[in-house]
N, C-alpha and C positions, 0 to 999 in steps of 0.2 A: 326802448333799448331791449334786444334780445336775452333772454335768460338762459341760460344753458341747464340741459339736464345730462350734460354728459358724464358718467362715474369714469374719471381715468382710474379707480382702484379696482376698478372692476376684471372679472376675468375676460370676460367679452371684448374691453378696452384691449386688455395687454396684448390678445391673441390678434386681432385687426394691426396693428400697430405692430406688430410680429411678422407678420403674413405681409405687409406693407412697405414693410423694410427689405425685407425679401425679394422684393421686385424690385427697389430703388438698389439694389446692391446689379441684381443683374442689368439695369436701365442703365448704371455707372458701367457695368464692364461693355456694352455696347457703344457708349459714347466714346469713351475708350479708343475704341478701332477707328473712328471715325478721326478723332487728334492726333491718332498713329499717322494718318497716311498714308504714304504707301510702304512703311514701315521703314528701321532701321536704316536699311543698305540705302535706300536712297533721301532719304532723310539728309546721312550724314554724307551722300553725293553732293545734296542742294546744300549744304552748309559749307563744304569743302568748295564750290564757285565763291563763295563771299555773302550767298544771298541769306536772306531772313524768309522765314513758312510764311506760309498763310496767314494766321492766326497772330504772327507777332506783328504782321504789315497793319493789321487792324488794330493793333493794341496801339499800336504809334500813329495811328491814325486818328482813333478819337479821343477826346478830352479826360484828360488825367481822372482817374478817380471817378468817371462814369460808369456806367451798366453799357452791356453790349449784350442784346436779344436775339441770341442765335436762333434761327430758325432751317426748319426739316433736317438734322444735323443724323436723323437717320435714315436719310434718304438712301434709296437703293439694299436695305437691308432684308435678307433671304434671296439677292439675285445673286448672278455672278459678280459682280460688280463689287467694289470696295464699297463699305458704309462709308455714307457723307457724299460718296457720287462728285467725289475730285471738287468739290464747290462748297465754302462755306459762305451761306446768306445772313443778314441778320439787320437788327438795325442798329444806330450809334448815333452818340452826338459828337459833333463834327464842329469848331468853333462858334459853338452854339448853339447849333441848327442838328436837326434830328434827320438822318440820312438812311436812306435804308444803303447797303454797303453789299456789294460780291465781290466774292476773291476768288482765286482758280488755286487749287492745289496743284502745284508742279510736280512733286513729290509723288504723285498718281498718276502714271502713266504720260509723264508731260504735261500734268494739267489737259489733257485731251477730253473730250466731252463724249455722253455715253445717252442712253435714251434718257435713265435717270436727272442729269448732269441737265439734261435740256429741261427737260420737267420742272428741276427746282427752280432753274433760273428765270424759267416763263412764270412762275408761282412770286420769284422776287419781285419779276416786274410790276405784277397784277397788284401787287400790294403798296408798292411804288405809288403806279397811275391811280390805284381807287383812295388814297391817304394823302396825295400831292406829297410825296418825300422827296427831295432832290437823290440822284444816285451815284452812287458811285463806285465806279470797276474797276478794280485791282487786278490787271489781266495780265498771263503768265500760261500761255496756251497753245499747244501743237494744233489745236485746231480739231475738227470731229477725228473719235476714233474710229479709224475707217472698218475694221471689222463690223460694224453696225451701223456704217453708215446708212443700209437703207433705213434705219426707225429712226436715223434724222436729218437727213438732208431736207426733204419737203418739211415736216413740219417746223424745222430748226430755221428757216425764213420770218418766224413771227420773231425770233430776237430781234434781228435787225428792225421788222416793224414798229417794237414796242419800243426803239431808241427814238427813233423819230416823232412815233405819237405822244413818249413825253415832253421831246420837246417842243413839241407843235401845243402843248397843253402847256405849256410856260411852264414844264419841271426842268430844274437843271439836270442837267446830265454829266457826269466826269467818268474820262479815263484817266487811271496811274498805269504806263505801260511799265511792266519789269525786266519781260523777257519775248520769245514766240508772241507775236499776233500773227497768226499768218492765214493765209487762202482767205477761209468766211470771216476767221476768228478776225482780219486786217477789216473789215468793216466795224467793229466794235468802236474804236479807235474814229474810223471814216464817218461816224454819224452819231458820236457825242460833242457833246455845245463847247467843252474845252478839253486838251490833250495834252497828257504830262509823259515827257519818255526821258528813259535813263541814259546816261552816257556809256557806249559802249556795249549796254546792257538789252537795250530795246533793239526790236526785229520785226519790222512791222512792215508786209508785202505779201498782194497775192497772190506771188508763187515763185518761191523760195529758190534759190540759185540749182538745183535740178533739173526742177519742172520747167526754168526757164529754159535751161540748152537744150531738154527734151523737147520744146515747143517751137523757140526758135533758134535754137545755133550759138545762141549768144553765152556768154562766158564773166559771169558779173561772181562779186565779195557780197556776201552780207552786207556788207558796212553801209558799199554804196549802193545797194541795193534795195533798202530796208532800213538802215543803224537809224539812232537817232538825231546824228550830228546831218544827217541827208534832211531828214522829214525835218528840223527846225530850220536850217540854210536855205535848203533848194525847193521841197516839196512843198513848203507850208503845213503842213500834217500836222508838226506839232509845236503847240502854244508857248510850252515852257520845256524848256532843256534841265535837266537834274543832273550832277557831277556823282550821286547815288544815293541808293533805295532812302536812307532817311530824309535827304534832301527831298526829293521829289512825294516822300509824304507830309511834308513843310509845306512844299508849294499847294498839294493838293488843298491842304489846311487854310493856306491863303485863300486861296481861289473862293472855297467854300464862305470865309467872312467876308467875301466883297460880293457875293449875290444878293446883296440886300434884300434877304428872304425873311417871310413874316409867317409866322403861324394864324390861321384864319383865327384862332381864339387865343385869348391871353390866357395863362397857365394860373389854373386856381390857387387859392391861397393855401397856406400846410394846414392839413387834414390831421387830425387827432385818427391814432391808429386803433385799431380793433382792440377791446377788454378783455380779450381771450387769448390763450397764449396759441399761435400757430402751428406749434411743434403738435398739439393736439389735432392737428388736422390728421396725424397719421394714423389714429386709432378710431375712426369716425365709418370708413366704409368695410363692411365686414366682409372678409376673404370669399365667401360662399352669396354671391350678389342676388343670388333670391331672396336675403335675410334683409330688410327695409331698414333705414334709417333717415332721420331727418336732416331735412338739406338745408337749416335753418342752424344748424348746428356748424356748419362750411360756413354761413352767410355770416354766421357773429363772427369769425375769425377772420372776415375778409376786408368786410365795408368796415368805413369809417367810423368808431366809435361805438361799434356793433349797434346799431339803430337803423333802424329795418321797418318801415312806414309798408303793414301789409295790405293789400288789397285782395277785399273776398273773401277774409278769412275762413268764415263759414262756407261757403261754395265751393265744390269742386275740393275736396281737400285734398285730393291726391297731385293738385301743383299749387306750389309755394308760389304769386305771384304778389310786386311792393316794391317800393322806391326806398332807394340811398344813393349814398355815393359813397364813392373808391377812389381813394386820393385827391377827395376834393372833385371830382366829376360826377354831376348827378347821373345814376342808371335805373335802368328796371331790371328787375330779376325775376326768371321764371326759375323755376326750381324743380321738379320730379320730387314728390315728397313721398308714395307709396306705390311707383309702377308704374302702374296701369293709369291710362286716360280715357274718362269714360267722357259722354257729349257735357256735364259741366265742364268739368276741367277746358275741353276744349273751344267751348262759349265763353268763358270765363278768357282764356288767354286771348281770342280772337278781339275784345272788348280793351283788352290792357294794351294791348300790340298798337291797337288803333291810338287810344290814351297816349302812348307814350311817343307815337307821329305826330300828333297835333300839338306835343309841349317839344320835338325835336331833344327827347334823351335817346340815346343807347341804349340796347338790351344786353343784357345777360343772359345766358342761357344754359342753365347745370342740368346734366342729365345725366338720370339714372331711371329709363324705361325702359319697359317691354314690349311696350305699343301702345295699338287705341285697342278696347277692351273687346271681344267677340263675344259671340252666343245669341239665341233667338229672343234676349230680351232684349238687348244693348243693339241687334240688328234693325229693331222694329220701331226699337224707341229714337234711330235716326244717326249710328254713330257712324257712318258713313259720313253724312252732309256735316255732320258737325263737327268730326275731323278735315275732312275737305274744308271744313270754311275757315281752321285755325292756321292749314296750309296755304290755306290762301292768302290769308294777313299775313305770315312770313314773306311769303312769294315776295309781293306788293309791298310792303316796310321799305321805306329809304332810308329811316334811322340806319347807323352801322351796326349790327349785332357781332357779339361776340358770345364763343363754343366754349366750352369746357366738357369734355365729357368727364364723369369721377365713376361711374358704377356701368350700367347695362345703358346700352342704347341699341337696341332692334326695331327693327320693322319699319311701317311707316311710324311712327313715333319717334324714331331718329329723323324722318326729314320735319314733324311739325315743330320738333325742338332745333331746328335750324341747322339741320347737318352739312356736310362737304357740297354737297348740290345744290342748296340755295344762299352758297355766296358768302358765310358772312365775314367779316375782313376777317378775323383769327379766330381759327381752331385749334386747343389743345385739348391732350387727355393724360390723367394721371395713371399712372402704371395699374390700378387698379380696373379700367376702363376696358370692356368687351363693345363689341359692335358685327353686326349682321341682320341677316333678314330674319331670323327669329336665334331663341336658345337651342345652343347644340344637341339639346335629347329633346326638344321638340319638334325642332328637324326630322331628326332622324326617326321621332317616332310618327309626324306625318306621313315619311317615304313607306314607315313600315306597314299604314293603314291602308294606304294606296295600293299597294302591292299583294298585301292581304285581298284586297277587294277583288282585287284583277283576277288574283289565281281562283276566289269563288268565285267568277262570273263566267271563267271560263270551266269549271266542273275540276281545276285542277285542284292535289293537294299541295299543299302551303308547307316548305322549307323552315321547319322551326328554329334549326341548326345554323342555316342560313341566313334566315333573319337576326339572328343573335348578332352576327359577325359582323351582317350589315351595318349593323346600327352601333356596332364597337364602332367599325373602322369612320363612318359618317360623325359621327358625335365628334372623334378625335381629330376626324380634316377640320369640322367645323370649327372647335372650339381654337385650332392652331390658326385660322386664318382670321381669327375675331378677336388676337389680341392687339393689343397696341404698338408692339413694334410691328407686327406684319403688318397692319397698316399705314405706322409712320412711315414704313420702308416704301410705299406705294405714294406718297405725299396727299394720303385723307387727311389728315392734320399735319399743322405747323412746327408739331413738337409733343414730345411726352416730357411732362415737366412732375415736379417733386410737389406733392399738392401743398408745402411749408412756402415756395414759391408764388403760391398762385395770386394772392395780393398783387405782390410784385410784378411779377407776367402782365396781369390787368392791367393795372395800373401805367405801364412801360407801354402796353399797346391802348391804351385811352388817350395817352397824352400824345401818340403817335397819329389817332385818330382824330384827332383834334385841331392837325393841321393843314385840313381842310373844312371846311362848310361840313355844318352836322345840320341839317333839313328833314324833315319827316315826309312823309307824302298828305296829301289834305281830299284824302276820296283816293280816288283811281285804286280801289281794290278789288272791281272784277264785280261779278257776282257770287251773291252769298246766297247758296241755298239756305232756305227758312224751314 
């Protein structure tokens, strides 16, 4: 069992924990905008039809007294675009069964989709097809926003494809129509496994009583055009008829308990929770992320029972590598425990990664780096291949890993700890969480050495005034575009979450990951330089 050295009476404690709060309060007022919608005025437009938001269709969707795992809910955040990007994704249990769920915000622009909008939803699918979730579409959609239809019409083709390839892979698929399916949006509907439309309410046609006379002459209703009382009579479109919105998330509910859908793994037994109280997670990373702290101190407050089976302890001490489980599912944990990764660290993990393919657990993976270590001893002495070769084992790993970032992740030392680019089913980061290709006044003081060098080679003199400035204004781009919500808002991660959550989070996406085949790979890693 893990022992804890941490002083909550400490000053150090209070001020982390301060500084931490600070960022969950601004995390709160951004999520905020995101459950606004498109605010007020048309809010109480959609309420005044009769209809229910987004967010409530999914509350009445899944099973009482469950958890609902929103995911990228700051999507689109520093664009033009509304946070949330009209689309909430997430997952849910659904009579039983664990579904990953989208809903279209109406309330935003008609529920019209935006490059953002396209992004998350190909992000839902991905998670869908790589975790076998059955899904399901709560659509309520004007179809692309055409002002930006060129950043989606081509690539906005791979939704359709990713309806079919789930169910060509035996994932169920569902639509609940509420209102607008139209033009592309009417394929949604056209190439899920079963179809739920509302009475009166659904509009499901590729191309809406305008476009028709514009195209040919012709003079048609909604109703019979599109309604849903056409597409269940005459078209066959749709499976089940709904008399409204509750109803037809009843049926959806049905539908879901008669897939006779099986989780590839049975749900472990209940797990004895962590010896540490979680609320202490707040006071753990310190505001100023060059100031180190152990990530073993996260790990007692997370796993089961706070017991923590480490491996290597001696080797490599700057990552935390050891088995437990979280909620009862055995994992491996890599940890960042002092930065920097020098070639132990990174033999050491390359060793554990393989370890933990051939027994088929999950990884974990907390990070707070700076990279893999430089200089002309750590050059010579090979940290090159020896990061290459822990890159490698991620690469290659077919276990599912899972991201947390809590402190600094830069360089390549964000891709060895398993970043947005190699894949792993869920990434989140706590509001304390930076990310980029290095630190913002290291940046900024590389550009300034380079610059330095140019003007000696050319005989000029060197702008002292101007380098000053430069490296204000560079540090400040940097350090803005390496927080957390600028990245959420770009969909690097799945979510910036409250680190008193993060048990939970795990846990919610293990048991999600669980129903599908968890496999390792047995070789096929490529080569390793030695």
């Amino acid at each position: 069992m893990l022992r804890t050295a941490l002083d909550t009476a400490s000053p150090a404690y209070a001020e982390n924990r301060a500084a931490m709060l600070g960022k969950l309060a601004e995390l709160e007022a951004e999520h905020a905008k995101a459950t606004a919608g498109g605010g007020e005025k048309y809010v109480a437009r959609h309420r005044k039809r009769g209809k229910l938001l987004a967010r409530e269709r999914i509350e009445l969707l899944v099973d009482p007294d469950t958890p609902f795992l929103e995911l990228s809910p700051l999507a689109a955040w520093g664009s033009d675009y509304t946070v949330g990007a009209s689309l909430v994704t997430g997952i849910g249990t659904v009579s039983g069964v664990e579904c990953l769920i989208t809903a279209n915000d109406p309330t935003v622009r008609g529920g019209a989709s935006n490059p953002w909008t396209l992004k998350k939803a190909l992000r839902a699918n991905e998670i869908a097809y790589a975790n076998r979730l059955p899904c399901i579409s709560l659509v309520e959609s004007g179809g692309a926003d055409l002002p930006s239809q060129k950043e989606i019409f081509i690539p906005g083709g791979a939704l359709f494809r990713d309806l079919t390839r789930l169910s060509e892979a035996g994932i169920p698929t569902v639509a609940v129509v509420f209102g607008n399916s139209t033009a592309g949006g009417a394929y949604v509907p056209g190439m899920s496994d079963h179809v739920i439309m509302v009475k009166e309410r659904s509009k499901v046609f590729l191309g809406g009583p305008p476009l028709v006379k514009m195209a040919t002459g012709e003079e048609s209703g909604d109703e019979e055009l599109g309604g849903a009382e056409m597409h269940a009579r005459t078209s066959g479109l749709a499976d089940y008829f709904a008399v409204d919105e509750p109803d037809a998330l009843h049926r959806a509910r049905r539908v879901v308990a008669r897939l006779n859908w099986r989780k590839a793994h049975a749900d472990p037994p209940p797990a004895a929770p962590p010896r540490y109280d979680e609320d202490e997670l707040l006071g753990i990373v310190p505001g100023e992320l060059k100031v180190p702290f152990d990530p073993r101190e996260v790990i007692a407050r997370v796993v089961d029972g706070s017991e923590f089976d480490e491996f290597k302890p001696l080797y490599g001490a700057s990552l935390a590598t050891g088995w437990a489980r979280l909620h009862g599912y055995p994992v491996g944990i890599l940890a960042n425990a002092r930065g920097v990764l020098f070639s132990e660290e990174s033999q050491k993990a390359t060793q554990f990664i393989q370890l933990a393919n051939q027994r088929d657990i999950p990884l974990v993976f907390l990070h707070n780096t700076t990279g893999y270590m430089v200089g002309r001893e750590y050059e010579q002495g090979g940290i090159i291949k020896h990061g290459a070769m822990m890159i490698n084992a991620v690469s290659n790993s077919k276990v599912p890993h899972l991201s947390v970032l809590m402190g600094a992740s830069y360089g390549a030392g964000h891709y060895g700890m398993c970043g947005r680019a190699y894949d792993p089913r869920f990434l989140f980061a706590w509001p304390s969480a930076k990310s980029a290709v290095m630190g913002p006044q290291q940046l900024a003081g590389v550009l300034s050495i380079v610059m330095r060098e140019s003007a000696a080679a050319k005989g000029q003199p060197y702008d002292e005034e101007n380098d000053a400035a430069l490296r204000t204004m560079v540090e400040e781009q940097i350090e803005s575009e390496s927080l957390p919500m600028f990245l959420s808002g770009r969909l690097y991660d799945d979510g910036v979450i409250d680190p008193r959550d993060t048990r939970t989070v795990l846990g919610l996406c293990l048991s999600a990951i669980h129903t599908a085949p968890v496999e390792g790979a047995r070789g096929g890693f490529g080569v390793f330089r030695m």
